[in-house]
C-alpha positions in Angstrom: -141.8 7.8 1.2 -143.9 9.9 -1.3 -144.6 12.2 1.6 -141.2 12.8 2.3 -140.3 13.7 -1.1 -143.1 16.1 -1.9 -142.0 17.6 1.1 -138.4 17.8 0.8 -138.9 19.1 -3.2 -141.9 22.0 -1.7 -138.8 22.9 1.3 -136.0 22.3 -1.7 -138.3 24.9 -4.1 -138.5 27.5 -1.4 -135.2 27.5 -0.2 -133.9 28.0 -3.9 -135.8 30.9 -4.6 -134.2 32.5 -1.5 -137.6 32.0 0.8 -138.4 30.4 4.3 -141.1 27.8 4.5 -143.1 27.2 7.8 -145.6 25.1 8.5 -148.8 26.4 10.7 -149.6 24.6 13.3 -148.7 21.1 13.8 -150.4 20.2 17.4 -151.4 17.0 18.5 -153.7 17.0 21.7 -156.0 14.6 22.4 -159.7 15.0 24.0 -158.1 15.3 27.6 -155.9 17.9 26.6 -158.7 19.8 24.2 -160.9 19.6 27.2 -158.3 22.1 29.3 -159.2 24.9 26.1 -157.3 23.8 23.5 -158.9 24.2 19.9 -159.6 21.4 17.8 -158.5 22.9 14.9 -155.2 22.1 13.2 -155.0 18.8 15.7 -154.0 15.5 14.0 -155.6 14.1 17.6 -152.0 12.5 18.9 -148.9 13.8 19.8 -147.5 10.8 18.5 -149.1 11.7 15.0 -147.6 15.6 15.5 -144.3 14.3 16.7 -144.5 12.3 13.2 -144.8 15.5 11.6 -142.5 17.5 13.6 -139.9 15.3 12.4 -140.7 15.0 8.6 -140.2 19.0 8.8 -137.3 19.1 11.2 -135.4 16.4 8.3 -136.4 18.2 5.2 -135.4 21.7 6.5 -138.4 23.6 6.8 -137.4 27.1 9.1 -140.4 27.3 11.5 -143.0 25.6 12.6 -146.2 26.7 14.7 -147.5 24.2 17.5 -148.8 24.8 20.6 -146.9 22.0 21.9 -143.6 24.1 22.0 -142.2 22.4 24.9 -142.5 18.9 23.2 -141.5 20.3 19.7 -138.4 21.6 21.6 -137.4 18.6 23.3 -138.0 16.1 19.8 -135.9 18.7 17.8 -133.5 18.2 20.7 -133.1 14.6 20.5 -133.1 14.4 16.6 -130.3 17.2 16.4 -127.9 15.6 19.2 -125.2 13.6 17.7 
């Protein structure tokens, strides 16, 4: 819950001083899908644990965010944003 606030105050604090926020870049790949070429870098090693991130930053607001999972990041913004 403390997570959610910081982040929702950090989006809050941007958007009041008229700014965008992203955050760069939420991928979660694990080692079958880093063995295809993917970086380890920026990986929380799931897609479950970016999918948990994706959605923290889809609720508080925050205008873009970077994966390379754009496809997946598509389809949980999808299913959040349907009534």
């Amino acid at each position: 819950m403390e997570d959610a606030a910081r982040l929702s105050a950090l989006v809050g604090r941007a958007h009041d001083a008229g700014l965008w926020i992203r955050f760069y870049t939420l991928n979660g790949l694990g080692p079958a899908e880093l063995s295809l070429g993917w970086t380890a870098s920026y990986n929380f090693g799931s897609r479950e644990a970016a999918e948990l991130r994706w959605r923290a930053a889809i609720k508080a607001g925050v205008d873009f965010v970077t994966t390379d999972q754009y496809e997946a990041f598509a389809a949980a913004r999808a299913a959040m944003l349907s009534p």
